[in-house]
C-alpha positions as CSV (number, residue, x, y, z in Angstrom):
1,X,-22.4,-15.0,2.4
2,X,-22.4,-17.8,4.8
3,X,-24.4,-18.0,7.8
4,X,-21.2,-19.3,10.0
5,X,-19.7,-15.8,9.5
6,X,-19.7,-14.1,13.1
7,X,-16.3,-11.6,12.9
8,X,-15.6,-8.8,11.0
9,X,-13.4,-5.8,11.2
10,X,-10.7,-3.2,10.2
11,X,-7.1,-4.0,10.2
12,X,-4.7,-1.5,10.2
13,X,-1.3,-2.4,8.5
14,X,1.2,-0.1,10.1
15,X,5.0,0.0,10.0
16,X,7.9,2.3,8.9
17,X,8.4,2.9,5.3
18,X,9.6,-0.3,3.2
19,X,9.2,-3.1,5.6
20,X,7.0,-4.5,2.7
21,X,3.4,-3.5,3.8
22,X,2.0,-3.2,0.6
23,X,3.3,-6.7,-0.5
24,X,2.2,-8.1,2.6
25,X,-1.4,-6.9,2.0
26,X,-1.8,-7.9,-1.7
27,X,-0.3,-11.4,-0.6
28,X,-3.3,-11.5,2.4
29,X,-5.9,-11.0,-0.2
30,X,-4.5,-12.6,-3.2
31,X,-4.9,-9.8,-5.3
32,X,-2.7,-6.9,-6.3
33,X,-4.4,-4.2,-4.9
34,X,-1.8,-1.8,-3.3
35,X,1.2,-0.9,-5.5
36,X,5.1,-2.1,-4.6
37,X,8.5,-1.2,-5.2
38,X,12.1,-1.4,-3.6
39,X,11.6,2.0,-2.7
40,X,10.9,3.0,0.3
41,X,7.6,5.6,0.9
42,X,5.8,4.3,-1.9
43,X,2.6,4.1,-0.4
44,X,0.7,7.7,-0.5
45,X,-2.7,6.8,0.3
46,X,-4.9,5.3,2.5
47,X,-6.4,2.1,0.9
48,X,-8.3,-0.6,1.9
49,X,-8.2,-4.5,0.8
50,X,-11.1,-6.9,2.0
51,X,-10.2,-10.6,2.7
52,X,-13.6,-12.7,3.0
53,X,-13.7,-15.9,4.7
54,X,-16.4,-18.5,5.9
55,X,-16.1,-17.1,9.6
56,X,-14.2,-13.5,9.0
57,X,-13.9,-10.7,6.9
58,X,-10.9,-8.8,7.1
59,X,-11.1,-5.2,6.1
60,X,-7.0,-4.4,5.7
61,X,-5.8,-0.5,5.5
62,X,-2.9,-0.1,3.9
63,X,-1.1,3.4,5.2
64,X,2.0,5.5,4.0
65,X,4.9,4.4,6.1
66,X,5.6,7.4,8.2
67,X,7.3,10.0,5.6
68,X,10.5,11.7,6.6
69,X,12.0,12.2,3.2
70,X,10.7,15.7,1.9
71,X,8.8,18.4,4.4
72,X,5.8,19.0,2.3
73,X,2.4,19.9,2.2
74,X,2.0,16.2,0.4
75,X,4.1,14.6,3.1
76,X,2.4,16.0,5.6
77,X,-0.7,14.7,4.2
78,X,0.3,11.3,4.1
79,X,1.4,11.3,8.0
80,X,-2.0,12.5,8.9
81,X,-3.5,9.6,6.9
82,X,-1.3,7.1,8.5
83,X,-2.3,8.8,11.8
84,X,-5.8,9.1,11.3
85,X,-6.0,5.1,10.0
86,X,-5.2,4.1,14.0
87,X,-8.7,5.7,15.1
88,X,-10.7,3.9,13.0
89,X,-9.7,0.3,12.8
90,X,-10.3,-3.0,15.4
91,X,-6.6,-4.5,15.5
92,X,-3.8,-3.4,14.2
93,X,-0.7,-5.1,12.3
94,X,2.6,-4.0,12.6
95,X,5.0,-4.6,10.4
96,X,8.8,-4.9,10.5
97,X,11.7,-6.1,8.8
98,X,13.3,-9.4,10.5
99,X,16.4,-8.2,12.6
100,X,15.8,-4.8,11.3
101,X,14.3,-2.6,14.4
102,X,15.1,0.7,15.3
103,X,14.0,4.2,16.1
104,X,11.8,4.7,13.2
105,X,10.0,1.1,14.3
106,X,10.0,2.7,17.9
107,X,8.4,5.7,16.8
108,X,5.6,3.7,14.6
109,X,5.1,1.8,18.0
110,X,4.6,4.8,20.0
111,X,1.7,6.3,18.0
112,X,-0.4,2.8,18.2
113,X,-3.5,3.6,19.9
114,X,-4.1,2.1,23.9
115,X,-6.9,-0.8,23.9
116,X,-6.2,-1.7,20.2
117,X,-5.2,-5.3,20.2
118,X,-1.9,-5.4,17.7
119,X,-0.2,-8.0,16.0
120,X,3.6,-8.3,15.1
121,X,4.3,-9.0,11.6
122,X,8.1,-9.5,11.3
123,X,8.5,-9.5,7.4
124,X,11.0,-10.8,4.9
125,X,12.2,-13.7,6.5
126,X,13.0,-15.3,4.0
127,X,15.9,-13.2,3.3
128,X,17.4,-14.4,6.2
129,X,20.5,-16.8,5.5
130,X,20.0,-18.3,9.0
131,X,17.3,-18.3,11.7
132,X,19.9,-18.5,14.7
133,X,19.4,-14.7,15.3
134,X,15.5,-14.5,14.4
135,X,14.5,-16.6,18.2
136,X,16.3,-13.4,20.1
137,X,14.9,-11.0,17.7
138,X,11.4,-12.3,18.3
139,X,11.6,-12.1,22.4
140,X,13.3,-7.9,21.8
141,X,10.1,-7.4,20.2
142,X,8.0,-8.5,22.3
143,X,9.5,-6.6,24.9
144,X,9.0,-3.2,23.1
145,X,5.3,-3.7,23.2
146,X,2.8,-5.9,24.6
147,X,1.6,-7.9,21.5
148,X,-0.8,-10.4,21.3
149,X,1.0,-12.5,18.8
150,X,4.3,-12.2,17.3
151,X,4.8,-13.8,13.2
152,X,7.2,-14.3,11.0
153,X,6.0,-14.1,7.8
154,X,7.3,-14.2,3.9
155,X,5.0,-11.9,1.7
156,X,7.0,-13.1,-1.4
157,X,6.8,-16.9,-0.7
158,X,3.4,-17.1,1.3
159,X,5.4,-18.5,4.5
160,X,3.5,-18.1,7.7
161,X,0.3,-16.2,6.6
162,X,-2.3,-18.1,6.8
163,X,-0.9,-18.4,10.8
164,X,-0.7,-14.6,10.8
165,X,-4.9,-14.7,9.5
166,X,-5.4,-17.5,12.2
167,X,-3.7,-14.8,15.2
168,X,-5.7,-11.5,13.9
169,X,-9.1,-13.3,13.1
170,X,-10.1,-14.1,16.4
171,X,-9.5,-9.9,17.8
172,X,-12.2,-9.2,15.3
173,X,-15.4,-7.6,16.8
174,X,-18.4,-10.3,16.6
175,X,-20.8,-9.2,13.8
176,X,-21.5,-9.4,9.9
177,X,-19.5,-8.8,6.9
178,X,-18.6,-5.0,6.5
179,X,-18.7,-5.4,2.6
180,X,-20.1,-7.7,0.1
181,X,-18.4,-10.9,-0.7
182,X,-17.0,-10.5,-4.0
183,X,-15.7,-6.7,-2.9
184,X,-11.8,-6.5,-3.2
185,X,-11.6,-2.7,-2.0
186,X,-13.3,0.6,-1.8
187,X,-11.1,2.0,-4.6
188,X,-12.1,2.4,-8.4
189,X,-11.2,1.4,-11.3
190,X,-9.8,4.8,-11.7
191,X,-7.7,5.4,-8.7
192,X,-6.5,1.5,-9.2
193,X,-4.8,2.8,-13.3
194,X,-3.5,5.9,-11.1
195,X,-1.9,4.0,-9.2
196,X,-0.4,1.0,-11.2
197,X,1.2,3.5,-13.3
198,X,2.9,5.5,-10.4
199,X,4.0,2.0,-9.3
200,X,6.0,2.2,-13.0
201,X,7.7,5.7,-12.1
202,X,9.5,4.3,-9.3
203,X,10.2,1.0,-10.8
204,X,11.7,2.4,-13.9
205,X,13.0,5.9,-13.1
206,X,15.7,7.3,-11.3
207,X,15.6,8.2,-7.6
208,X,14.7,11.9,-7.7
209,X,11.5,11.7,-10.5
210,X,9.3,9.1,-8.7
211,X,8.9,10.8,-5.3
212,X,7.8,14.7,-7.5
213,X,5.5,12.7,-9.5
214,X,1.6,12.4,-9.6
215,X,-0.8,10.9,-12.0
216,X,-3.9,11.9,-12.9
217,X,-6.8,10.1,-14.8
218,X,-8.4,12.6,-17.0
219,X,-10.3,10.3,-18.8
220,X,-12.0,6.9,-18.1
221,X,-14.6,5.4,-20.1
222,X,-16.1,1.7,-20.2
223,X,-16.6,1.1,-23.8
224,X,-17.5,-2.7,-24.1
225,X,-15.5,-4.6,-22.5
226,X,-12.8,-2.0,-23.2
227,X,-11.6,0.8,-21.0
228,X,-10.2,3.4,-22.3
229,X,-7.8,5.4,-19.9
230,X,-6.1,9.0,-20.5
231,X,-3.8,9.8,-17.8
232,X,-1.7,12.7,-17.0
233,X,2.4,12.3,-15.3
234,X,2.6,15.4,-13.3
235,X,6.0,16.2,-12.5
236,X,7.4,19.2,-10.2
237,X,10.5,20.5,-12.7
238,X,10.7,21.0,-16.7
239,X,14.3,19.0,-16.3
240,X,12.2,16.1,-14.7
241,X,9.9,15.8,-18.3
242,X,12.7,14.7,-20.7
243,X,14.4,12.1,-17.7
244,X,10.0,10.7,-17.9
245,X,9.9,10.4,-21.3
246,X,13.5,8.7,-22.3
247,X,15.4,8.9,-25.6
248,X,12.7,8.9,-28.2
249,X,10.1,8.5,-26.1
250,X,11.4,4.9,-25.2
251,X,10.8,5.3,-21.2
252,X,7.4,6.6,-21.2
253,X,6.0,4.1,-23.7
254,X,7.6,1.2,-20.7
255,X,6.1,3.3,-18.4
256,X,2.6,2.7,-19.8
257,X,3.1,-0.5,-22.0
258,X,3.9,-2.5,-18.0
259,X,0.9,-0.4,-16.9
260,X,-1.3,-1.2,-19.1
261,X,-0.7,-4.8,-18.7
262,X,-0.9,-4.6,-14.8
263,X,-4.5,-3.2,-15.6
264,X,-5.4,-5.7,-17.7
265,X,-4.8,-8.3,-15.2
266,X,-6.6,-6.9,-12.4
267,X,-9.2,-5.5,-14.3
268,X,-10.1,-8.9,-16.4
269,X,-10.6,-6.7,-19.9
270,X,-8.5,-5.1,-22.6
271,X,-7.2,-1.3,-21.8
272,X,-6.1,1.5,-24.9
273,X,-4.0,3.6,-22.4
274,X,-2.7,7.3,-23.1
275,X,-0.1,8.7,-21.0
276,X,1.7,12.3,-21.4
277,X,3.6,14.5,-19.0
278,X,2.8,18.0,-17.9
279,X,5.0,20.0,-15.6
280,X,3.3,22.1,-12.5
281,X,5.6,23.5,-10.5
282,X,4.9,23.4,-6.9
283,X,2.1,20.8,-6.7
284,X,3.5,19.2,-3.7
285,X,2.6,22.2,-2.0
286,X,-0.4,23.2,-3.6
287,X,-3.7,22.4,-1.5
288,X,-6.0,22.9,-4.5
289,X,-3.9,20.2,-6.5
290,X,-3.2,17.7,-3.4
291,X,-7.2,17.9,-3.4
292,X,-7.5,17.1,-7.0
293,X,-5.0,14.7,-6.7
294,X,-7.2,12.7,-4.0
295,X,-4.0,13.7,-1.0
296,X,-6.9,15.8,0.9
């Protein structure tokens, strides 16, 4: 680590659901850490992503976008990580959808901690066919809450971010690096293949499956430079199994072939990936599963 590093802190990225959080954070690290979809309330856990530079690390949290969809034990869960993120980080980023701001971005804004320095990130601008409106969108936000910077910012082309770094790296406390250099996040391997292939449910599936779905890793073993991965597509109903599985087995084999791939990328090795489905009714509501299941 170099000696000129003097700042290092936690980041909180907060927002409503599917202002593009998660692609925001993997394009501020450069590395697919946190899983994406058009969906919104993808996100379920708390994750972090570390950014090191010569003078700053960033430690980002990723949180579930505030989860209004289904009342449920796992719902509820996600809330309190969202919550529970705020109390523990130096700055927080929020995040919102260019000329997209209403109640549920008010309601984000009103659980942001006092004496937290936060940052406006005001996403997807390049969806924007003209940047007449964007000037008086810009000066409404900053009226809704005192930030110390306001950004538009393009996850998907890289617009504006390193001036979004440049605004949250000098709020970081003073001190050394919080993790190694060469640390991405505090996840393993193992919640990382969890993940990547939930990121397949709702990229593939329907809109009902995806949000009753959970997968578990049963198996992981490092054999070589081979990892070989047994994982486990919970699903709530016995009607949700065949719609997983597909005609002839065609959609689950997707499912895990784009997996697989994903995990080969990130995890620089070759993966032999197994996936089945197994139906346990109520698991959204089950504390001993949501425990299991890392939603504790």
């Amino acid at each position: 680590m170099e000696a000129a590093q003097n700042r290092a802190g936690a980041v909180a990225i907060v927002g409503r659901p599917n202002v593009g959080k998660s692609t925001l954070l993997n394009r501020l690290v450069g590395q697919k850490i946190s899983i994406t979809s058009r969906r919104p309330q993808t996100t379920r856990h708390r994750i972090l992503a570390i950014l090191t530079r010569p003078d700053a690390q960033f430690v980002f949290v990723d949180t579930p976008g505030l989860q209004s969809r289904h009342a449920s034990q796992l719902n509820r869960a996600m809330n309190r990580a969202a919550v529970q993120a705020l109390e523990e980080v130096d700055v927080v980023l929020f995040v919102c959808e260019a000329l997209q701001f209403g109640a549920q971005d008010r309601q984000v804004l009103k659980l942001l901690p006092e004496g937290i320095p936060a940052v406006a990130a005001v996403s997807k601008v390049d969806l924007l066919k003209g940047r007449e409106a964007l000037l008086p969108f810009l000066a409404r936000l900053a009226e809704a809450y005192p930030f110390r910077a306001i950004v538009p910012v393009s996850a998907k082309t890289g617009s504006q971010v390193e001036a979004l770094l440049a605004e949250i790296a000098p709020l970081l406390p003073e001190g050394p690096p919080l993790y190694g250099e060469d640390e991405l996040t505090d996840r393993s391997e193992r919640f990382l293949a969890a993940e990547l292939i939930r990121e397949k449910l709702f990229r593939l599936l329907g809109e009902e499956v995806p949000y009753a779905a959970a997968v578990e890793i049963e198996r992981f073993e490092l054999d070589g430079g081979l990892r070989r991965i047994a994982a486990a597509i919970i699903v709530e109903r016995p009607g949700h199994k065949p719609i997983l599985i597909g005609k002839g087995g065609e959609k689950l084999k997707a499912i895990a072939s784009q997996a697989r791939e994903d995990m080969e990328k990130l995890f620089g090795g070759k993966v032999f990936l197994e996936v089945w489905v197994k139906v346990k009714r109520g698991w959204m509501d089950d504390p001993a599963a949501l425990k299991r299941l890392g939603y504790d």
